[in-house]
MIMI-405316 format. One line per 5 residues: number of its first residue (from 1); for each residue y, z, x of N, C-alpha, C, CB. Coordinates in Angstrom, 3 decimals. Glycine has a CB too. Example, Ala and Ser with C-alpha at 12.3 -4.5 7.8 and 13.67 -1.06 7.14 Angstrom:
BEGIN
1> -5.690/7.800/13.190/-4.500/7.800/12.300/-3.300/7.800/13.200/-4.473/9.046/11.308 ~ -2.250/7.080/12.850/-1.060/7.140/13.670/0.030/7.870/12.900/-0.598/5.725/14.084
***
This chain:
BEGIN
1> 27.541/3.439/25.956/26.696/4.606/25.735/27.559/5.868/25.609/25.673/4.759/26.886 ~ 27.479/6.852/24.661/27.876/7.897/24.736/27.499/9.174/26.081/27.541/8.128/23.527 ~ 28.572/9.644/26.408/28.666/10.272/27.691/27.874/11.749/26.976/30.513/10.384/28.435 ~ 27.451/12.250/28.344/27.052/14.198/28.570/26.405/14.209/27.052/28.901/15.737/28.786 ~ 24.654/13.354/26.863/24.252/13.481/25.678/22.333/13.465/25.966/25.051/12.170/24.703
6> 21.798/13.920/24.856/20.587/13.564/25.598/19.952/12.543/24.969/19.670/14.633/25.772 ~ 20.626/11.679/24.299/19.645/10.502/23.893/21.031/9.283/24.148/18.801/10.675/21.878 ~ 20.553/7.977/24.221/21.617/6.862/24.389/21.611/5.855/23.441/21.511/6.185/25.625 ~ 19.979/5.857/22.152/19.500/5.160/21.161/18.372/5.910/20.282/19.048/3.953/21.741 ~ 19.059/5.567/19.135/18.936/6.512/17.777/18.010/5.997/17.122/20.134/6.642/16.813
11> 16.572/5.385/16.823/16.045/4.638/15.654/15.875/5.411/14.708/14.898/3.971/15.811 ~ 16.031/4.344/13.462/15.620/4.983/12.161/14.375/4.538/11.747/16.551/4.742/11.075 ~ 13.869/5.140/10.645/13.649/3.955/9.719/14.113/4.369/8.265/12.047/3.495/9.712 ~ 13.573/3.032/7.276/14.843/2.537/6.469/14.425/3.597/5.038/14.879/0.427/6.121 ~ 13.483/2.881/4.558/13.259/3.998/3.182/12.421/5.111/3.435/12.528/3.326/1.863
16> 13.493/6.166/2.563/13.229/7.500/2.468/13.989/8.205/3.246/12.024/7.799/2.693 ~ 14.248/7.571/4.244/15.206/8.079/5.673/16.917/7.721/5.471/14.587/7.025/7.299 ~ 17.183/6.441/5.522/18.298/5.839/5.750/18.741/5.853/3.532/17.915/3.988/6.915 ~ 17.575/4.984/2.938/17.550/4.682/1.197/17.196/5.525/0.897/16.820/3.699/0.445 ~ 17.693/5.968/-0.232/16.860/6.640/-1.279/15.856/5.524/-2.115/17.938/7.420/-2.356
21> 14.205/4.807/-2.025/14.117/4.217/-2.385/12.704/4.648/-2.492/14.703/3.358/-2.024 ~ 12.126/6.095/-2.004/10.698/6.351/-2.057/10.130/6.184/-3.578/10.426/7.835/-1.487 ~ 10.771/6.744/-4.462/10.616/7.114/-6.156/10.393/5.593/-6.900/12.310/7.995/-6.902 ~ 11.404/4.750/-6.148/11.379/3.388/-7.047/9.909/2.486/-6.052/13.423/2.317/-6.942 ~ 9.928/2.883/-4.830/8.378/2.175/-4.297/7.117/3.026/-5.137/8.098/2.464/-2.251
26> 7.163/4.237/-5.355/6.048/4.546/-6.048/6.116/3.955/-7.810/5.933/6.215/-5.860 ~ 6.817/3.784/-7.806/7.040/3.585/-10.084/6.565/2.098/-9.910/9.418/3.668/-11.224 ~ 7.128/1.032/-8.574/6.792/-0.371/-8.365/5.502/-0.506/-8.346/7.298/-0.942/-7.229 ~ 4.741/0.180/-7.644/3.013/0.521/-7.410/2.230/0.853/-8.684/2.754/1.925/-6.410 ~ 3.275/1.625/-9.386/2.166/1.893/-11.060/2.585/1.063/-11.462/2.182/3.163/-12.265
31> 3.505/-0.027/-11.765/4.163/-0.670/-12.497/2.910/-2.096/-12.172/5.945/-0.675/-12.071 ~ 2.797/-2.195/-10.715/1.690/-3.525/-10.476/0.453/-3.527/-10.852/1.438/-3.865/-9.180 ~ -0.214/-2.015/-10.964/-1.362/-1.451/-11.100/-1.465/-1.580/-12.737/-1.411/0.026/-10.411 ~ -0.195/-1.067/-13.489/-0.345/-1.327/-15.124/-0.924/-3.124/-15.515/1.536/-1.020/-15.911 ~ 0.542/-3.342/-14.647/-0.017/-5.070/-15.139/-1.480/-5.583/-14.775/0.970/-6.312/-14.310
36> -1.886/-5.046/-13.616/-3.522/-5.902/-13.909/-4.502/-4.801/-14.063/-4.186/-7.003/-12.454 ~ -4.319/-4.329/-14.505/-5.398/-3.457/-14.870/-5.928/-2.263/-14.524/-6.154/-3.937/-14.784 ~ -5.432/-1.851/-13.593/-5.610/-0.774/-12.512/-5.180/0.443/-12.602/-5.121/-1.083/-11.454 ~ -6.404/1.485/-11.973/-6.422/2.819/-12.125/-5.377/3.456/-11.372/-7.638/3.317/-11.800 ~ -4.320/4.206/-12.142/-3.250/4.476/-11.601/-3.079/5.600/-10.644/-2.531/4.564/-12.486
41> -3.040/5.010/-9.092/-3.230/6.266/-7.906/-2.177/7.607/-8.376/-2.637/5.579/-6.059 ~ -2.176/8.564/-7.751/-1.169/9.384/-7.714/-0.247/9.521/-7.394/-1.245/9.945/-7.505 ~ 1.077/9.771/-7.672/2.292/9.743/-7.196/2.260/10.307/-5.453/3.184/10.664/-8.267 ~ 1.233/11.491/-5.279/1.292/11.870/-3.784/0.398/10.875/-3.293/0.834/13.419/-3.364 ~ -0.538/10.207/-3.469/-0.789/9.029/-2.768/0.027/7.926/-2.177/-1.417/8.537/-3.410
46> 0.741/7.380/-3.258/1.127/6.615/-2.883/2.602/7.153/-2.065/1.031/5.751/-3.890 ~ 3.143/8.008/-2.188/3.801/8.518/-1.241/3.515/8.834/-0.509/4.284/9.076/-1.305 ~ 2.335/8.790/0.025/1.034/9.068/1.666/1.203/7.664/2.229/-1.230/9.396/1.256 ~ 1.308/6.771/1.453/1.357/5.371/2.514/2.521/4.842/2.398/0.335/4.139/2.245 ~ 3.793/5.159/1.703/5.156/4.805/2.113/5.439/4.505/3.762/6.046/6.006/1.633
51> 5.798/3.567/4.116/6.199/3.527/5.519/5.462/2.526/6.470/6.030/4.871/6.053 ~ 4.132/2.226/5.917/3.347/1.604/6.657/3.461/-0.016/6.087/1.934/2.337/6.603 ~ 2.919/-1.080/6.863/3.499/-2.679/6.771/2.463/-2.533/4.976/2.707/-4.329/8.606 ~ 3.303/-3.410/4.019/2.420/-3.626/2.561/1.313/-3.763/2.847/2.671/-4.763/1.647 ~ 0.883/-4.709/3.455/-0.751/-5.400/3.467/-2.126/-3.869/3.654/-0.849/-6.789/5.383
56> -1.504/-3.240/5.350/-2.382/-1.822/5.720/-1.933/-0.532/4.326/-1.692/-1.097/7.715 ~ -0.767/-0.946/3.989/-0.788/0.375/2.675/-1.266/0.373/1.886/0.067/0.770/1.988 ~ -1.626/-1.060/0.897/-2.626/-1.428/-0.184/-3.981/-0.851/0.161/-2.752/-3.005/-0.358 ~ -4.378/-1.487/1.271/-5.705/-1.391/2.190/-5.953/0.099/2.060/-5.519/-1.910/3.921 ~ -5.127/0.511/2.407/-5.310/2.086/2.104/-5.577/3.132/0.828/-4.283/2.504/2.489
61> -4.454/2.110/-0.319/-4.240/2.655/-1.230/-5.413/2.608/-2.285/-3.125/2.236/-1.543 ~ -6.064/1.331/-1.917/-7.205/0.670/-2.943/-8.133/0.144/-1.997/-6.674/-0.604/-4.029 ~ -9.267/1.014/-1.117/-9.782/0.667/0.208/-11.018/-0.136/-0.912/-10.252/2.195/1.575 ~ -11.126/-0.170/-1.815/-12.476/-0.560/-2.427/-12.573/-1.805/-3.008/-12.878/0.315/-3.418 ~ -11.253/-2.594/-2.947/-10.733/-3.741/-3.945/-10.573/-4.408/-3.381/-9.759/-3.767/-4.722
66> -11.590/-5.927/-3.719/-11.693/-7.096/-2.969/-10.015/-7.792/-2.052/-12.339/-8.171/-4.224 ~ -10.524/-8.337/-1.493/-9.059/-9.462/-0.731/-7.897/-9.587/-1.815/-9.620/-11.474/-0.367 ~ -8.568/-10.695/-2.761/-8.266/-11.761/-3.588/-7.187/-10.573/-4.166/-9.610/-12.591/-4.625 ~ -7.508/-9.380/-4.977/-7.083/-8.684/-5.621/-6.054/-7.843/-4.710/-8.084/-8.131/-6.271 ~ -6.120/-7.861/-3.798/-5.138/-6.705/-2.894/-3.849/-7.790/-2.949/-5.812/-6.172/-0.859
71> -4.243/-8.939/-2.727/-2.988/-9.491/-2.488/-2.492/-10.284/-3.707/-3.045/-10.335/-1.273 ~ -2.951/-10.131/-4.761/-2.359/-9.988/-6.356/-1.435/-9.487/-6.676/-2.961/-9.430/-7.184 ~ -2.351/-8.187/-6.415/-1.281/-6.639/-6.701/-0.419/-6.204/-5.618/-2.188/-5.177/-6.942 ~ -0.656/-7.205/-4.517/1.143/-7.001/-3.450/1.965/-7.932/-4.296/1.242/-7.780/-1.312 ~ 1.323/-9.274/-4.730/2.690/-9.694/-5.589/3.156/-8.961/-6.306/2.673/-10.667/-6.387
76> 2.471/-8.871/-7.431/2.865/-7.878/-8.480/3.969/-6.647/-8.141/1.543/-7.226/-8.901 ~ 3.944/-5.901/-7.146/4.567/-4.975/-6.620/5.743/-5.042/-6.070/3.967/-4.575/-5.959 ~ 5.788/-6.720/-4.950/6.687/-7.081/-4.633/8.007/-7.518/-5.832/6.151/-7.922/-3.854 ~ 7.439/-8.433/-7.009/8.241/-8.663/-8.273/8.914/-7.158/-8.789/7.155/-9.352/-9.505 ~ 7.797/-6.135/-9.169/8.690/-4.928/-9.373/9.573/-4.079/-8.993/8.351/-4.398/-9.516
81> 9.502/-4.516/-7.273/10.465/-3.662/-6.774/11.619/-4.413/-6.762/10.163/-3.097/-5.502 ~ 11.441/-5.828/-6.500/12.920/-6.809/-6.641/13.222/-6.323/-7.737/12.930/-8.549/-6.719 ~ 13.035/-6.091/-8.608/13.918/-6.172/-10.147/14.085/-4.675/-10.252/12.983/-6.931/-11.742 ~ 13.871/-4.034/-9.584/14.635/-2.601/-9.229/15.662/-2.189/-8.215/13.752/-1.771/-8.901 ~ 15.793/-3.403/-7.327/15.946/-3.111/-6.049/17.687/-2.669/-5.631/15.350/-4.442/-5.292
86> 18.525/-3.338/-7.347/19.661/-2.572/-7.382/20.042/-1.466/-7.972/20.342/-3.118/-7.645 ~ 18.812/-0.691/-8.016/18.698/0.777/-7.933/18.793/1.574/-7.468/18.222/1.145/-8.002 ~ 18.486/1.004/-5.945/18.882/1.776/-4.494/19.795/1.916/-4.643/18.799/1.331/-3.211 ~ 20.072/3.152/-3.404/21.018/3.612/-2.894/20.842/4.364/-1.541/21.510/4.265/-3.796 ~ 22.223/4.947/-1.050/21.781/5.313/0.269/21.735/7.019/0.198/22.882/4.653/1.485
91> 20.994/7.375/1.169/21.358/9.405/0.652/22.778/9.265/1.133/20.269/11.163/1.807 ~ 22.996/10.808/-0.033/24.324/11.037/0.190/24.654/11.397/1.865/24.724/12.227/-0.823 ~ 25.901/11.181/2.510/26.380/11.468/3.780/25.969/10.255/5.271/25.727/13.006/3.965 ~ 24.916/9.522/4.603/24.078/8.671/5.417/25.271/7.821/6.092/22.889/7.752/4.508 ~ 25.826/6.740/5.201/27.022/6.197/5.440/27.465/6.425/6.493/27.826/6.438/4.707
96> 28.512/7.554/6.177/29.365/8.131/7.141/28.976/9.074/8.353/30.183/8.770/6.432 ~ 27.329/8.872/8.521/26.977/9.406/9.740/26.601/8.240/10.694/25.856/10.410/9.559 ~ 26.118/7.194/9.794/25.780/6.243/10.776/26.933/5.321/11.563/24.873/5.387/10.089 ~ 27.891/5.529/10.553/29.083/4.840/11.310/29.755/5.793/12.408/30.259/4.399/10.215 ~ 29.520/7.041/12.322/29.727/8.030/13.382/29.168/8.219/14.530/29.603/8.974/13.018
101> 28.008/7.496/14.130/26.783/7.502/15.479/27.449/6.113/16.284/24.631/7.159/14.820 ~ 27.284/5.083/15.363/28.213/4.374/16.151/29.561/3.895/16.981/28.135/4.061/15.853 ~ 30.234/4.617/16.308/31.655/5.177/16.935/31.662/5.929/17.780/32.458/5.787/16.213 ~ 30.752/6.961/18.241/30.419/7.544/19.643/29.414/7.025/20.771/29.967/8.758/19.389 ~ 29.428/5.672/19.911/28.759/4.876/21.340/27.383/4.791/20.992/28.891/5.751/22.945
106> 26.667/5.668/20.337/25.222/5.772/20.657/24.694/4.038/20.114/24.397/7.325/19.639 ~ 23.816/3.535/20.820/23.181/2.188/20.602/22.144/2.860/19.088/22.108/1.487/22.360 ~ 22.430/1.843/17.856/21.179/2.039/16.665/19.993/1.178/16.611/21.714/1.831/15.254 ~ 19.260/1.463/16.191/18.053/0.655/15.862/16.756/1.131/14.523/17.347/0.632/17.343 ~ 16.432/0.154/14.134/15.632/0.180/12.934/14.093/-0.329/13.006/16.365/-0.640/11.955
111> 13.203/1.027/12.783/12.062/0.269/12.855/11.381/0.952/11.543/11.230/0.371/14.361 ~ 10.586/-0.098/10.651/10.500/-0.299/9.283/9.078/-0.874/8.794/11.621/-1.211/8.908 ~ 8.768/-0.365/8.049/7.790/-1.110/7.729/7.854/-2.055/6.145/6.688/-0.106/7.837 ~ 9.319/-2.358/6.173/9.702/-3.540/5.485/9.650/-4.830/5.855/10.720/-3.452/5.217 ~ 9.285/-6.005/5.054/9.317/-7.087/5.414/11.112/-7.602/6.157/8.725/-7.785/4.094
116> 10.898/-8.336/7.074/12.269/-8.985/7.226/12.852/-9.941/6.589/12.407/-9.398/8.199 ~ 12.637/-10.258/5.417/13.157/-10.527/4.171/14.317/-9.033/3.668/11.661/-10.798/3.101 ~ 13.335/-8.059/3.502/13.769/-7.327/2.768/14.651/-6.352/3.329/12.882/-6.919/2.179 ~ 14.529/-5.956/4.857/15.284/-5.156/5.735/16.598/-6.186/5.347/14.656/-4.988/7.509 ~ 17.008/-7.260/5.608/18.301/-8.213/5.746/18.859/-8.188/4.828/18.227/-9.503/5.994
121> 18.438/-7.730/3.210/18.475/-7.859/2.303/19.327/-6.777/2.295/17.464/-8.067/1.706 ~ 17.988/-5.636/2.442/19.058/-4.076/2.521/20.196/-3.916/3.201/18.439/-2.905/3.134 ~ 20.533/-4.321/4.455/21.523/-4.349/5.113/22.619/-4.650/4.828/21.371/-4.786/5.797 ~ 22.258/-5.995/4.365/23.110/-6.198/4.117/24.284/-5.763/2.264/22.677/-7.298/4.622 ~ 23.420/-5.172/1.501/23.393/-4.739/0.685/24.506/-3.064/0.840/21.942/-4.871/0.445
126> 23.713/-2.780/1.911/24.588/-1.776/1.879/25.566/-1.417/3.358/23.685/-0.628/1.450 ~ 25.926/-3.109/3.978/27.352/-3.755/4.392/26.968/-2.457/6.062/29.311/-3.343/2.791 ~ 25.818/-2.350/5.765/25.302/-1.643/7.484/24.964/-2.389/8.815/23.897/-0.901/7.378 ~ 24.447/-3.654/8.553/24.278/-4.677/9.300/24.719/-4.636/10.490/24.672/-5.590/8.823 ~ 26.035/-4.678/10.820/26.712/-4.813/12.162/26.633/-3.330/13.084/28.373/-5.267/11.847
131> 25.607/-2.109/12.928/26.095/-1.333/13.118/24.744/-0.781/14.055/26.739/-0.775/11.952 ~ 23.632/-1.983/13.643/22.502/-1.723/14.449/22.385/-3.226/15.597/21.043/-1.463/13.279 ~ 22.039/-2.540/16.562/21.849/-3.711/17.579/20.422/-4.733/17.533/21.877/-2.973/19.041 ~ 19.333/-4.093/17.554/17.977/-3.902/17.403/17.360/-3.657/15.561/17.725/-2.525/18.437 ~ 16.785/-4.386/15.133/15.796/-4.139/14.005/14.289/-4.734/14.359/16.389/-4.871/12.612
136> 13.515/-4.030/14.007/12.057/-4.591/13.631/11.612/-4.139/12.475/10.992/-4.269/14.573 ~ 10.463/-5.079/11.671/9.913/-5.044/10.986/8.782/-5.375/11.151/10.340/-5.349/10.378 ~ 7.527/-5.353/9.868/6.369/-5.541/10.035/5.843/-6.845/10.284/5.895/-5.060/9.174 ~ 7.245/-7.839/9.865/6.747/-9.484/10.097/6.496/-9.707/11.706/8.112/-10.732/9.535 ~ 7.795/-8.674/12.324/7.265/-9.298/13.910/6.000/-7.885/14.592/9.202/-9.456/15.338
141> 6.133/-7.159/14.159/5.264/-6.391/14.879/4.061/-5.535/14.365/6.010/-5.653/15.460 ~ 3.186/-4.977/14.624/2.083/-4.375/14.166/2.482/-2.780/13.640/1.000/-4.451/15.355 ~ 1.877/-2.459/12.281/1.945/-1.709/11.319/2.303/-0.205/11.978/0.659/-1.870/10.513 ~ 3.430/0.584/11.683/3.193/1.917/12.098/2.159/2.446/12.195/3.670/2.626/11.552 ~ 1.751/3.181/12.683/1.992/4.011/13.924/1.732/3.442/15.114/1.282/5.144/13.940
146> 1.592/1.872/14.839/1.850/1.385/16.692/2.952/1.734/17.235/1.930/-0.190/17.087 ~ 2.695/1.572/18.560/4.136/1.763/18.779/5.077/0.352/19.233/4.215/2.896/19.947 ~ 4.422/-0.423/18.861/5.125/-2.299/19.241/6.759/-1.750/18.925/4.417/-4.151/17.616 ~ 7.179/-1.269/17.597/8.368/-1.635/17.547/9.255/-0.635/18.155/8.664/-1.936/16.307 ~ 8.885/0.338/18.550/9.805/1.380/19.523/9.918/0.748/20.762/9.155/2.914/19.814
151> 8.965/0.005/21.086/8.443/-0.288/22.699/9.994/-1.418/22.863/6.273/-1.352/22.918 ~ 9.223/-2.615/21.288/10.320/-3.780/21.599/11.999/-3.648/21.836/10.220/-4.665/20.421 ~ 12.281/-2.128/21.129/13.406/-2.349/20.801/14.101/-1.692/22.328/13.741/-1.696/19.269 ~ 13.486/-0.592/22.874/13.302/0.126/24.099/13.813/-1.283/24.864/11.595/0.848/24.444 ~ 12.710/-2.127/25.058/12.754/-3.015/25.998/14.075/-4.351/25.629/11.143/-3.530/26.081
156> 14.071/-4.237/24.860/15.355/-5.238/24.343/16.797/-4.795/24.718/15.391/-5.331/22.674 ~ 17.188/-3.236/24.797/18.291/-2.765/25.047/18.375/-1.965/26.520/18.584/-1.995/23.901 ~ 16.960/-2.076/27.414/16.884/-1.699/28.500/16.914/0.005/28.808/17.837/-2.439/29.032 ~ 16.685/0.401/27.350/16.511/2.133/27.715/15.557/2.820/27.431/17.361/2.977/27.183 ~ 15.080/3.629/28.626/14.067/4.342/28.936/13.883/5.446/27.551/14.367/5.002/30.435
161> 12.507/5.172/27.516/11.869/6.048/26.289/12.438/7.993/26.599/9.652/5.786/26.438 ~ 12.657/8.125/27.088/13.172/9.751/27.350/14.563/10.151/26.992/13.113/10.139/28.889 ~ 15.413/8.679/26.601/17.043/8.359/25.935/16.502/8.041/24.824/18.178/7.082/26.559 ~ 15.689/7.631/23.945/15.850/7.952/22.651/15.553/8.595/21.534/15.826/7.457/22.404 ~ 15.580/8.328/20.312/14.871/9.466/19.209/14.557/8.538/18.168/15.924/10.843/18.554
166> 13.679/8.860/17.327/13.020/8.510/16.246/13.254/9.515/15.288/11.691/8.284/16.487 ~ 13.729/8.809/13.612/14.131/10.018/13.235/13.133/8.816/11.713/16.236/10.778/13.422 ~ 12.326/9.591/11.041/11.556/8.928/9.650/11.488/10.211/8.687/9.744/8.234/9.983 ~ 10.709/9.607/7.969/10.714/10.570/6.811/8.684/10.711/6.679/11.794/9.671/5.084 ~ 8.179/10.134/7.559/6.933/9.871/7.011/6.018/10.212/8.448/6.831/8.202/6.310
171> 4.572/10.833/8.728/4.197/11.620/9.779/3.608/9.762/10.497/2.835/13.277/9.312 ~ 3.806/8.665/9.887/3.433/7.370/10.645/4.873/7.050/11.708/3.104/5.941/9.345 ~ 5.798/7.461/11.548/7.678/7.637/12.083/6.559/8.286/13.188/9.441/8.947/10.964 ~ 6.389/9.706/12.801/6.455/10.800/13.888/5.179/10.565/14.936/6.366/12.396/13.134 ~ 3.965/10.018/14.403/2.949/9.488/15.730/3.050/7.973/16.113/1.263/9.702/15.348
176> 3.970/6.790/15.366/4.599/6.307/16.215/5.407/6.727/17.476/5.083/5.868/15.633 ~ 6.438/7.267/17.504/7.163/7.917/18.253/6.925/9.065/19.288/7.813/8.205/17.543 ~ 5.087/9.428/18.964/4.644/10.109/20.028/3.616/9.058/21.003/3.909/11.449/19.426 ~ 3.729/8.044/20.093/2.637/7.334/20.865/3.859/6.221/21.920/1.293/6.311/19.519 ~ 4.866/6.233/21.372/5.828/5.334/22.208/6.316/6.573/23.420/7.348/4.594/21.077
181> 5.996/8.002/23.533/6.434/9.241/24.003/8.085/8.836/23.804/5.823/9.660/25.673 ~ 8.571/8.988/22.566/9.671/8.862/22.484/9.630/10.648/21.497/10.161/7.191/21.830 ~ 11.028/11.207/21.722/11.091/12.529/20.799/11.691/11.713/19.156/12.506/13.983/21.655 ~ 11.482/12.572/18.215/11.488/12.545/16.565/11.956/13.251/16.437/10.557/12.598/15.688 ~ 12.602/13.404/14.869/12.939/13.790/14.240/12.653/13.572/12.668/13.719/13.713/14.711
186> 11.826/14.640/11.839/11.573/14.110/10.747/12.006/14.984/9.555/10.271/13.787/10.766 ~ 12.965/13.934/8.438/13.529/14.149/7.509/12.415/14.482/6.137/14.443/13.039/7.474 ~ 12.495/15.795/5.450/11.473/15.601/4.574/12.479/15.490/2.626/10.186/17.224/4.950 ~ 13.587/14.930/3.385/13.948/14.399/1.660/13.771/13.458/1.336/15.093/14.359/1.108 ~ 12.657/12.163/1.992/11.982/11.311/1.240/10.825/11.273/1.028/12.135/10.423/1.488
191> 9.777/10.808/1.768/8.016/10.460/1.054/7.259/11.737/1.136/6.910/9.172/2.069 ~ 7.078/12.046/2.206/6.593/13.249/2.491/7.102/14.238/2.707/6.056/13.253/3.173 ~ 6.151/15.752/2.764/6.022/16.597/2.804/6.219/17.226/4.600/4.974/16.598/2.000 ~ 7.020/18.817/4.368/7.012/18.930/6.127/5.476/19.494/6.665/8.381/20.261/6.737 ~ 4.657/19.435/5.911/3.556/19.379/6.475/2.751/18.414/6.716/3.057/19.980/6.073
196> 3.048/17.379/5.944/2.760/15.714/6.817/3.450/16.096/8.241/3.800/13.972/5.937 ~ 4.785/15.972/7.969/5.734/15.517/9.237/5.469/16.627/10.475/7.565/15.537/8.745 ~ 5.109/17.665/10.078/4.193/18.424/11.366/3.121/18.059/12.261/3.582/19.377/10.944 ~ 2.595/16.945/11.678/0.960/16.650/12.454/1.579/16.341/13.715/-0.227/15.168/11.813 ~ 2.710/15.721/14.030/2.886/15.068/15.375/3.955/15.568/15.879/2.991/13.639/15.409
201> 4.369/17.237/15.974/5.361/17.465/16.702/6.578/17.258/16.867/5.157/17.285/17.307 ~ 7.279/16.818/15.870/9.036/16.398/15.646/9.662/17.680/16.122/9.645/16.036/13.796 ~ 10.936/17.043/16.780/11.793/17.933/17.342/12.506/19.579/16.251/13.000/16.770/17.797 ~ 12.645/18.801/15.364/13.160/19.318/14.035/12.247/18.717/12.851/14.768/18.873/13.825 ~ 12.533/19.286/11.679/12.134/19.016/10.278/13.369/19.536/9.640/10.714/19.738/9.754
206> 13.844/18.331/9.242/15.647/18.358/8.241/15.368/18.402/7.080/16.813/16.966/8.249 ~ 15.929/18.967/6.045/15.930/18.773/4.362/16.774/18.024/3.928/16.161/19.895/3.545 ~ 17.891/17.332/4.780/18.753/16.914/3.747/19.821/16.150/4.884/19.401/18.304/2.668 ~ 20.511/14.857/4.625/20.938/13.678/5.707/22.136/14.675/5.681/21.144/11.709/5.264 ~ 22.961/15.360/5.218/24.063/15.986/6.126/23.589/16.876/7.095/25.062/16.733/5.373
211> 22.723/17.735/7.318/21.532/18.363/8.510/21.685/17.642/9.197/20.020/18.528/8.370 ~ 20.783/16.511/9.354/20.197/15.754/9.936/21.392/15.534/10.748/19.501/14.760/9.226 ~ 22.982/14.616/10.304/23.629/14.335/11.477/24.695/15.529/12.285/24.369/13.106/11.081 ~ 24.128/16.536/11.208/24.825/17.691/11.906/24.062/18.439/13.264/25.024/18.804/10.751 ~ 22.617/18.104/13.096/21.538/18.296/14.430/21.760/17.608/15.211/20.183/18.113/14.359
216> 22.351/16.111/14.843/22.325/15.044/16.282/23.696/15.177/17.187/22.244/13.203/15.759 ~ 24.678/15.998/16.246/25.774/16.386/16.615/25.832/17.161/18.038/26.210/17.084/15.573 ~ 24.819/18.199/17.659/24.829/19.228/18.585/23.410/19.159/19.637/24.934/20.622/17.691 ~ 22.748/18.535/18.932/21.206/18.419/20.277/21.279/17.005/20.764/19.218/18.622/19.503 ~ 22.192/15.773/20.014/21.378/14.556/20.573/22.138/14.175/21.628/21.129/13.323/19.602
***
């Protein structure tokens, strides 16, 4: 653990926060919606449910559209984003902060509302893997804004919710993380807006991932 600090474990989560990958999840969503037929939501919509497990974001996105069809158009979506998916990238500075966080000890962790297919994928993609102790995703736990995966990861590494931080890009990050009473931090250079990321009280509201580890520098 890093000494004379006020947090001992850092969670993220992954897109919008850690990837630049909000732009290519929304183009994947019109792209599924073109192929079967479907009325194409808005770009700020569907950047309203970035973050949350696929199944509750559809649900959200298209509350009016039978079963059969919701889980069509998750295939569909899922195919478009694979065949984009070496498009990603990470924000600039991200890299070299997270390996900094880890080099001063602080314990990482990832909570996502990516499949664990696709978190392992990313990781390993962008050779980050070894650098988090703790990941969850939506396969093992219930959809943001529960707080299952702050709780699990809390309880997996044995540290008290008042040692860590939550840092997302999306206001489901930030009332997760009030509902785990863990403190946030929310980044608004991916899905949302800092007036999403206001509803639930984040410590800060960052514009941009060199901020961001320049705040944890000096407050975390």
């Amino acid at each position: 653990m890093p000494k004379q600090t006020n947090y001992d474990l850092i969670i993220f989560d992954w897109d919008g926060t850690i990837a630049n990958s909000a732009g290519i999840i929304v183009e994947s969503v019109k792209a599924a919606c073109i192929s079967e037929g479907v009325a194409l939501p808005s770009d700020y919509s569907i950047s309203g449910i970035i973050g949350l497990g696929l199944e509750e974001a559809f649900t959200r996105l298209f509350p009016d559209m039978q079963k059969s069809s919701l889980i069509s158009l998750q295939a569909l979506y899922r195919d478009a984003y694979l065949r984009r998916m070496d498009e990603i990238v990470l924000f600039d500075g991200v890299d070299l902060g997270i390996k900094g966080l880890y080099n001063q000890g602080y314990a990482l962790g990832i909570a996502t509302g990516k499949s664990r297919r696709g978190l392992n994928n990313a990781l390993n993609k962008s050779n980050l893997y070894s650098y988090f102790k703790v990941t969850k995703t939506m396969d093992e736990c219930f959809s943001k804004p529960h707080p299952q995966m702050i709780n699990e990861i809390l309880e997996a590494l044995m540290i008290e919710n008042h040692r860590a931080l939550m840092i997302g890009d999306s206001s489901y990050d930030m009332e997760m993380a009030a509902n785990a009473k863990v403190d946030s931090i929310g980044v608004s250079y991916g899905a949302q807006t800092m007036t999403q990321l206001q509803l639930h009280n984040p410590l800060a509201l960052i514009e941009n991932a060199h901020d961001l580890f320049l705040w944890i520098a000096k407050n975390g």
